[in-house]
N, C-alpha and C positions, 0 to 999 in steps of 0.2 A: 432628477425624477420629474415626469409629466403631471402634472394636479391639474385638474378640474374644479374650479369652483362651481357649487348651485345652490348658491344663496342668497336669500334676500335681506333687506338689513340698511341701515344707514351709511351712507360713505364714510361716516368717521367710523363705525364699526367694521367695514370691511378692509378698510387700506390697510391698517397693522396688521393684519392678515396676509395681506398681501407683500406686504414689505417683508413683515418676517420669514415667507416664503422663500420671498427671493433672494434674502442674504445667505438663506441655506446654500444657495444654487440650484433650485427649485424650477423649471420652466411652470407658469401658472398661467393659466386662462380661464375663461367664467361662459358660463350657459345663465340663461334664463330660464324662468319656469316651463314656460311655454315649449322650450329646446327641450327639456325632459319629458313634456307630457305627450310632444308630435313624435318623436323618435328618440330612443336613448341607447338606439341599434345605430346611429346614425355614426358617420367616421366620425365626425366630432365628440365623438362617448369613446369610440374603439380606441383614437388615437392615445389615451391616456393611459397612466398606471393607477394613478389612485381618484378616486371621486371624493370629493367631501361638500355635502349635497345636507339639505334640511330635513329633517328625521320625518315630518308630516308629510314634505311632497313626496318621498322617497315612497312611503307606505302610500300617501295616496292613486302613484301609478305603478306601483310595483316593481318599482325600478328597481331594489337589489335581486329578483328572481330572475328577470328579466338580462340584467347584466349577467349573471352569473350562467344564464343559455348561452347567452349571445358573445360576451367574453369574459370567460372564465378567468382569466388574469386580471383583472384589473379588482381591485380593492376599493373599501367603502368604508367610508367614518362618514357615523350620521350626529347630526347638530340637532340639539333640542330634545324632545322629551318623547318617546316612544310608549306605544302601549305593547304590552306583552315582553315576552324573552326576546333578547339581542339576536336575531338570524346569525346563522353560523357564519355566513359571507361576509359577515361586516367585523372589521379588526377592531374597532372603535368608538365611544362616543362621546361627546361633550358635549356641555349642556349651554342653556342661555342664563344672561348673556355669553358670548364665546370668553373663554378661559385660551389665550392666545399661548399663552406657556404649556398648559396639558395640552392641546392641539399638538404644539410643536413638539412634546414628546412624541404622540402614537405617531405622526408624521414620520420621526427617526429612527423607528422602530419599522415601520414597514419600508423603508429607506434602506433597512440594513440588511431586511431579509430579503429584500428583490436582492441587492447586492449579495447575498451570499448564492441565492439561486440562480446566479447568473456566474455564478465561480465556474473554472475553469474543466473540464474533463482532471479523474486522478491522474489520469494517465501526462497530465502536460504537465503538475507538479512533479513527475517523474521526470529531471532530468540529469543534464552532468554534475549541475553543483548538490543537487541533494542526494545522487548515488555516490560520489566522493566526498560527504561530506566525512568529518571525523577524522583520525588518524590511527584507527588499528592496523597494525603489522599486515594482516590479511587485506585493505584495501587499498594500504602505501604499496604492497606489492601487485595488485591488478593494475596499478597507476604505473610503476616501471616496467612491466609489461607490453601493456598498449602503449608506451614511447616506443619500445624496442622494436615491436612487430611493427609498426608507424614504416619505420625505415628500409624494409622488406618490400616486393612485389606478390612474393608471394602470395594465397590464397591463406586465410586465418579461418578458425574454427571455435566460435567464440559458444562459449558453454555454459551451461548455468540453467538454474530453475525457472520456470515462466515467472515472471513480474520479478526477476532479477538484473534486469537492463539489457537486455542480451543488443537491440536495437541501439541504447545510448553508449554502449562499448566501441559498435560495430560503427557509428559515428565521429566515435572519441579516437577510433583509428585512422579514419580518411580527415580528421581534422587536423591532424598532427604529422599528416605524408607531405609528402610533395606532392602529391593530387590535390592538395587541399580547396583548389581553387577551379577546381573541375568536377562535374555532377557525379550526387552522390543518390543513388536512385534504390529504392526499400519496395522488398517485394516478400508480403507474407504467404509461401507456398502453398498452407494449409488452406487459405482461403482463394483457392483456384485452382479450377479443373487444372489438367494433364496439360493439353490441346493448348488450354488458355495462355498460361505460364510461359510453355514453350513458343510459343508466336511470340508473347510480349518479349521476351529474353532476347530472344534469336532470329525472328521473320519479320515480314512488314517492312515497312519504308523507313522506321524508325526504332529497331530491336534497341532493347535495354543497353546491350554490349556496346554498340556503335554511340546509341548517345552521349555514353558513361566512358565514353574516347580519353582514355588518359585520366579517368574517374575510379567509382566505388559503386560495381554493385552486392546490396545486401540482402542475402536471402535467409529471411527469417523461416523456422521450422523446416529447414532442406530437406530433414528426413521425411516427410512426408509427400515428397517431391514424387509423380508417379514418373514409368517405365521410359517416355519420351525424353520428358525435362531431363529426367538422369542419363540418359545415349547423348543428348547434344551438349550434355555437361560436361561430359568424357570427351567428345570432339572439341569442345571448345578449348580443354584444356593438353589435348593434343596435341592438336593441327596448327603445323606451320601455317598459317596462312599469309598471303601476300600481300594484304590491306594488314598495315600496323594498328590502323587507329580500331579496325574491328576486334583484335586480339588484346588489345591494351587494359581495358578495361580488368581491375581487380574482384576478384571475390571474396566475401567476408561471407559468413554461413553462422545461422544462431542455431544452438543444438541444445533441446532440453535432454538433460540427465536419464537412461534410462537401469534399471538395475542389473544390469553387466555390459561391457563395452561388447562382448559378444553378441547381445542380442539389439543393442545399433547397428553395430556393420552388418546384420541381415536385412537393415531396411536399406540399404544401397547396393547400385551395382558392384558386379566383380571389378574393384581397382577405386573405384569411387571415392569410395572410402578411405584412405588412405590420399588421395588424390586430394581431395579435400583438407588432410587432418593434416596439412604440414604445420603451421605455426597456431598453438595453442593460445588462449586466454583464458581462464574460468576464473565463473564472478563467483566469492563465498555469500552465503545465503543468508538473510538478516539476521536469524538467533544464533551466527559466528560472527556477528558484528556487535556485541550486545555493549562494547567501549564505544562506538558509533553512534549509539541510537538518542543520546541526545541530541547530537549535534546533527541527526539527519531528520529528529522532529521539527528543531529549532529553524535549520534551511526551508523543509515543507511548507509549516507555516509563514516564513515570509515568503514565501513563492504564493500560498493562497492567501494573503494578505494584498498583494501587489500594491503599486500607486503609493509605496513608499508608507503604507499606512503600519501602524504600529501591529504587528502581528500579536496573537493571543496569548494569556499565558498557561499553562500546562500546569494543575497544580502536584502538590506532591506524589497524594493516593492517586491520579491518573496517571502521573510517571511509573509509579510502581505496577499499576496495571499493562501498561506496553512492554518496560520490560520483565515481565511474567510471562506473557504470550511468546507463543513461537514462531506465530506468522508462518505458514506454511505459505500464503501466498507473495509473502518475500516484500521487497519495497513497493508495491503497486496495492498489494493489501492495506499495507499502513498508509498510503495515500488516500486512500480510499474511506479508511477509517479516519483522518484527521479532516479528511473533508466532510465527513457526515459530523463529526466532532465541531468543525466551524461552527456548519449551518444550523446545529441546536443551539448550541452557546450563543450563538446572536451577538456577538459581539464581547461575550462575559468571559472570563478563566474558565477555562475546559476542566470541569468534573469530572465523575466516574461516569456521572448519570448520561452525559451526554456521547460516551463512546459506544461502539458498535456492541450488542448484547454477547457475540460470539467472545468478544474479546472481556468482556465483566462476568461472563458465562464461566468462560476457563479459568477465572482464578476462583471464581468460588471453589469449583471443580477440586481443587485443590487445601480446602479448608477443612481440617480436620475437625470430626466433631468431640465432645466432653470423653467419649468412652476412647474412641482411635488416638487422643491425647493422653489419658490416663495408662494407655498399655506403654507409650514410651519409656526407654531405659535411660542412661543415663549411657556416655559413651565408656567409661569405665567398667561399669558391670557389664556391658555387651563385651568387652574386648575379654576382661577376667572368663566371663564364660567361654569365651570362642577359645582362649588359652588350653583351658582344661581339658575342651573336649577336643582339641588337637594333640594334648599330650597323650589323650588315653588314646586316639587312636592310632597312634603313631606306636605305644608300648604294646596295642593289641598285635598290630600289623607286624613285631618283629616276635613275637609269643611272650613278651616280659621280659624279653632281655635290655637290664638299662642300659650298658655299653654301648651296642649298637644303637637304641633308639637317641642316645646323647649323641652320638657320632651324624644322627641325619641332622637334629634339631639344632647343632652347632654350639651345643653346650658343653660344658664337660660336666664328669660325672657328679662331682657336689654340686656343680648349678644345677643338675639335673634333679638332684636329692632335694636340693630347696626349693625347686619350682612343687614337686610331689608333695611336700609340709606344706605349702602354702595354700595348694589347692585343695588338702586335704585327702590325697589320694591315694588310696592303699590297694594292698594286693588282690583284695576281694572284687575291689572296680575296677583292674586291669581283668585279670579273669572271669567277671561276670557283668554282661550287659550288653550291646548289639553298638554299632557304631552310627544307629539312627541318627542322636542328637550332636553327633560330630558332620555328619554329611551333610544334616541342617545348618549348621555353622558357618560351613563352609560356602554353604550356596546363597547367604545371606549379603 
């Protein structure tokens, strides 16, 4: 990190200052008063992250107000004794003489939060080894999958809910071909016109097809591919054509889920569709991974750890809160969420407090209160009642005839006899009463 000194003070007060800086791995420089009072707009102010400047001069040119127009990023710990409340802009103060040890805390503390603020997009903690991680049945089997289709030319149709990797599949498969070693070029449909698309794919000096000569290309969101892209997709996968290396090129298609395969094949052309859907993949969606989910927190986190540095620890009540959630928005949710989880925890074990409110939102959601617990039964006396009023209406439904009602309920006629003594059921409650609190039973 960049530090600024702007203090004044005896040499033998400042150099342990400075040393202890730099054994951090600190780069440190120093201004003079004078460099703060002429400009503190100046690149020598800009170029830093943190100032750590004398509380008097700071107030006396207004230098944290003035930073905070001029560059909003950069931080401020003020030395010495301040009149009034600590401005919101300053993370810090210490007093005189300097206290070199509480220095060097607030120092590591804004040292951690630049570093978490400078963490990576969720989307880049999304990759192969944190969508593989774990070993449920369901993601051992999208693993022998994408080998198998790997060794195909075919065109794949890689499926799955958004932020279920549909891209890192469609990766996982040109990694594992024998294209491996030839361009593998990613194209989100949704985000380009008609016109657009189909130039980049197919026209120009340099179409996607041609570059991807004996490569991967992947087209994310196909279905929303308009009328053009979808006729040169259909020729593309056609036509003889006489240039090999223009037709070589493979397609991989990511397809979100919609709720009937009928109402996908209406967003593509006649044949398309099928054209497309030769060799399947579908990724299961993370609350079918719920054997997974430690070990795809445990991967994230060091993935948002990097640089080898010891990743966070997850405590109990916030495991139990992930897996409570259903994550509709699938692995890139929980990305998302463990990155915002980082950057509060600051470096500490990840609490409840510090997860996304959606996700502490939903298990409340779920917390019964004193009166919704007190109506609970017991699993015996639910099943004893659902018994009885299965019996009666089964006696109702043949007019009382026990024979027959033994003959549905796979009894015979004494077990039948002693299931009636036990429930207490006589002829008056075959013959009188409606089969309301049987159909409630039943629907339970």
């Amino acid at each position: 990190m960049r530090i600024l000194l702007v203090l004044e003070g005896a040499a033998d007060e400042l150099a342990p200052i400075r040393d202890a800086l730099g054994v951090r791995g600190h780069h440190v420089t120093e201004a003079t008063y004078q460099d703060a009072i002429d400009d503190v707009t100046s690149s020598r102010f800009a170029a830093v992250d943190l100032i750590v400047v004398d509380a008097e001069l700071a107030e006396q040119v207004d230098l944290v107000s003035r930073l905070a127009a001029a560059s909003p990023g950069i931080e401020v710990i003020l030395v010495g004794q301040r009149r009034g409340p600590l401005p919101a802009d300053v993370v810090g103060q210490v007093g005189r003489p300097i206290d070199v040890e509480q220095l060097l805390e607030i120092v590591d503390d804004v040292a951690d939060i630049l570093d978490g603020a400078r963490l990576g997009e969720p989307i880049e903690v999304l990759d192969y080894e944190t969508l593989f991680a774990g070993d449920s049945p369901a993601i051992r089997a999208v693993l022998r999958r994408v080998r198998l289709v790997a060794r195909s030319d075919a065109p794949v149709w890689v499926y799955g809910d958004d932020g279920s990797g549909r891209a890192i599949i469609a990766r996982a498969i040109h990694d594992r071909s024998s294209r491996r070693n030839h361009p593998f070029l990613a194209f989100n449909t949704a985000a380009l016109s008609d016109e657009e698309l189909a130039n980049r794919l197919f026209h120009g000096d340099q179409p996607a097809v041609v570059t991807a000569a004996n490569g991967t290309v992947f087209l994310e969101q196909v279905s929303t591919a308009g009328p053009q892209t979808q006729r040169e997709l259909m020729q593309f996968l056609d036509k003889k054509r006489s240039d090999e290396a223009t037709i070589s090129a493979r397609l991989v298609v990511g397809v979100q889920p919609v709720e009937s395969p009928t109402g996908l094949e209406r967003l593509f052309a006649p044949e398309l569709y099928y054209r497309l859907k030769v060799l399947e993949v579908e990724i299961p969606r993370l609350r079918d991974r719920a054997r997974d989910l430690q070990d795809i927190v445990r991967s994230m986190l060091q993935r948002l750890a990097g640089g080898g540095r010891k990743p966070p620890e997850v405590t109990t009540e916030s495991m139990r809160l992930l897996e409570g959630y259903s994550f509709p928005g699938n692995l890139l949710e929980l990305a998302h969420a463990l990155t915002h989880a980082v950057v509060l925890a600051h470096g500490s074990a990840i609490e409840p407090r510090h997860l996304p409110a959606s996700i502490r939102g939903a298990a409340a959601s779920f917390e019964l209160t004193p009166a919704q617990l007190s109506d609970l039964q017991s699993l015996d006396s639910v099943a004893k009642r659902f018994e009885r009023d299965y019996l009666l209406r089964v006696l109702r439904a043949v007019g009382g005839n026990r024979g027959r009602a033994a003959e549905i309920l796979g009894l015979s006629r004494k077990g039948l006899w002693g299931k009636l003594k036990s429930h207490g059921i006589s002829d008056d409650d075959i013959e009188g009463g409606d089969d309301a609190s049987a159909d409630e039973a039943l629907s339970e």
